[in-house]
Wavefront OBJ file of the C-alpha trace (Angstrom):
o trace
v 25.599 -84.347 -18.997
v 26.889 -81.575 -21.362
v 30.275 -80.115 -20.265
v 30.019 -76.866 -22.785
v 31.255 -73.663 -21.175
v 28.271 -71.869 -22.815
v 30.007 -68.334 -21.882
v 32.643 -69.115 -24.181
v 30.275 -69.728 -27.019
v 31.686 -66.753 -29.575
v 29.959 -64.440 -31.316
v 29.155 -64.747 -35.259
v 31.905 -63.054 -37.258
v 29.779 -60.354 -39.013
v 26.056 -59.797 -39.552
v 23.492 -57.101 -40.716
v 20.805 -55.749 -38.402
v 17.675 -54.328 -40.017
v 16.506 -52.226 -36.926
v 13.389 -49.564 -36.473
v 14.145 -47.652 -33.784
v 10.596 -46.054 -32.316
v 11.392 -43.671 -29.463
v 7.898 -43.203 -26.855
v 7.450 -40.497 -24.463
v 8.146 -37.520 -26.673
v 6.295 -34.735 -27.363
v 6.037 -34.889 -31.156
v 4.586 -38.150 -33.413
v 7.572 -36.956 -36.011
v 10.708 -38.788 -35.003
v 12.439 -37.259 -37.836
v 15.293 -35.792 -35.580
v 15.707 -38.339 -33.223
v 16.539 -40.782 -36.998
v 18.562 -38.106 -37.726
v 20.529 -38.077 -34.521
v 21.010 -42.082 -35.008
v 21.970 -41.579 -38.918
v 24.998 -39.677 -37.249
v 25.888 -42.195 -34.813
v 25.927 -44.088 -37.606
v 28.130 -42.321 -39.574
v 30.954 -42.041 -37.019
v 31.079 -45.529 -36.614
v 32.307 -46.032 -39.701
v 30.464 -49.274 -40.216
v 28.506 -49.791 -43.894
v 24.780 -48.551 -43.335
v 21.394 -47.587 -45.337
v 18.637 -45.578 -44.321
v 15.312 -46.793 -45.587
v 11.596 -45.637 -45.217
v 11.004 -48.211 -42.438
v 14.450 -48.178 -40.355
v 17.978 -48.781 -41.025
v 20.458 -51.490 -42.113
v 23.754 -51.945 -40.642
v 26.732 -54.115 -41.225
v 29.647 -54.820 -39.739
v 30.967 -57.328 -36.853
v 27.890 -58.780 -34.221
v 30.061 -56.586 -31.759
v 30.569 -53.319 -33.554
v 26.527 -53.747 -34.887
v 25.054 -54.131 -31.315
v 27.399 -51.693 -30.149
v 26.212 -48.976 -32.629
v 22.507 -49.984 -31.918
v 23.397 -49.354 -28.422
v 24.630 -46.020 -29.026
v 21.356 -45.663 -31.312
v 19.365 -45.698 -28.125
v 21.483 -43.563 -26.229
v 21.422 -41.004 -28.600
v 17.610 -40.488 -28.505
v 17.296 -40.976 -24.884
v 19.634 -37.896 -24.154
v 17.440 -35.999 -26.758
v 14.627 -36.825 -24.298
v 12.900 -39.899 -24.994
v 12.154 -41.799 -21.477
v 11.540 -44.903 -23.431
v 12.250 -46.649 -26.953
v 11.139 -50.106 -28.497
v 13.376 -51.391 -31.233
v 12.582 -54.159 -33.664
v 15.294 -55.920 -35.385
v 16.203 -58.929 -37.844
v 19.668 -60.132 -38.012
v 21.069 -62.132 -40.342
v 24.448 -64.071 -40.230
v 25.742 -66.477 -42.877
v 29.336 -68.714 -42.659
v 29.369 -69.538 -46.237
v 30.054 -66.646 -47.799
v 30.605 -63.081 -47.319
v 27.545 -60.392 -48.877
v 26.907 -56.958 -48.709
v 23.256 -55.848 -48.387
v 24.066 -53.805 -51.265
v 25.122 -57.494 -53.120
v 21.461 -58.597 -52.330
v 19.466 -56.498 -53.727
v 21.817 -56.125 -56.528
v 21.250 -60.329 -56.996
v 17.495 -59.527 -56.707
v 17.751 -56.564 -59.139
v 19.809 -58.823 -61.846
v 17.360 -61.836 -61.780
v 14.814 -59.145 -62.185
v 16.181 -57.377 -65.459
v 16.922 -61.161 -67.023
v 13.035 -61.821 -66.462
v 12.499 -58.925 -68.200
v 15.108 -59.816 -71.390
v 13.553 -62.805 -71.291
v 9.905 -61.514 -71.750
l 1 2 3 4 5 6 7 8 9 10 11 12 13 14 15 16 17 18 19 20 21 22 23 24 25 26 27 28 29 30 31 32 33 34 35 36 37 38 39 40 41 42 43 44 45 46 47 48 49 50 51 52 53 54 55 56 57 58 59 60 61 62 63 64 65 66 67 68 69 70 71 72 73 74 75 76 77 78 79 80 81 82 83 84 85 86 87 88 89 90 91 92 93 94 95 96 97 98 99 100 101 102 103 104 105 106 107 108 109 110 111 112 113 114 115 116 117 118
C-alpha cells in the first residue's frame, strides 16, 4: 500500500500554457474586446506572453500561469460573459530551460539551413 502524501506532490517549476479563451453568452460573435481585456491582464502580470491568431501563450511559473488564466476568465466575466470554455496545452520540461520565443527560433534556424542547403 502506497504511503505518498499526494497533496504534497509540488507543482512543476515553470511551464507555458497555449490557451483560447472563447467567452458564450454575449451579445456579439466578435470577442475582440473581451481578448483585449485579457491581453491587459496579461500585461500587468508581468509574465512573458504572445498573442496569436488562435489564442495566447504564456510563460512563467505553473502558479503565476494558472493564476493569470484565472484572472483571464474573470476579466471577461465582469465584462458580461455568463459563461466561457477555455482550451489549453501545457507544456513543462526538467531538462532544460526554453522560451517559446527559443522554439520557434530552433524551428526557424533548421528551416533557413534547409534552405542553404538547397
Amino acid at each position: 500500500m502506497s504511503t505518498t502524501d499526494y497533496s504534497q506532490i509540488p507543482t512543476p517549476a515553470s511551464c507555458y500554457v497555449d490557451f483560447c479563451l472563447v467567452p458564450l453568452g454575449t451579445n456579439s460573435v466578435s470577442v475582440a474586446r473581451e481578448v483585449a481585456e485579457v491581453q491587459k491582464v496579461l500585461k500587468a502580470s508581468g509574465l512573458r506572453y504572445t498573442l496569436h491568431s488562435a489564442g495566447t501563450t504564456v510563460e512563467g511559473s505553473w502558479d503565476e500561469v494558472m493564476k493569470v488564466v484565472g484572472q483571464a476568465h474573470s476579466v471577461v466575466h465582469q465584462r458580461g460573459a455568463v459563461r466561457i470554455q477555455t482550451s489549453m496545452r501545457v507544456g513543462t520540461r526538467t531538462d532544460k530551460s526554453q522560451t517559446a520565443e527559443q522554439k520557434v527560433k530552433r524551428v526557424q534556424d533548421l528551416l533557413a539551413k534547409d534552405e542553404q542547403s538547397s
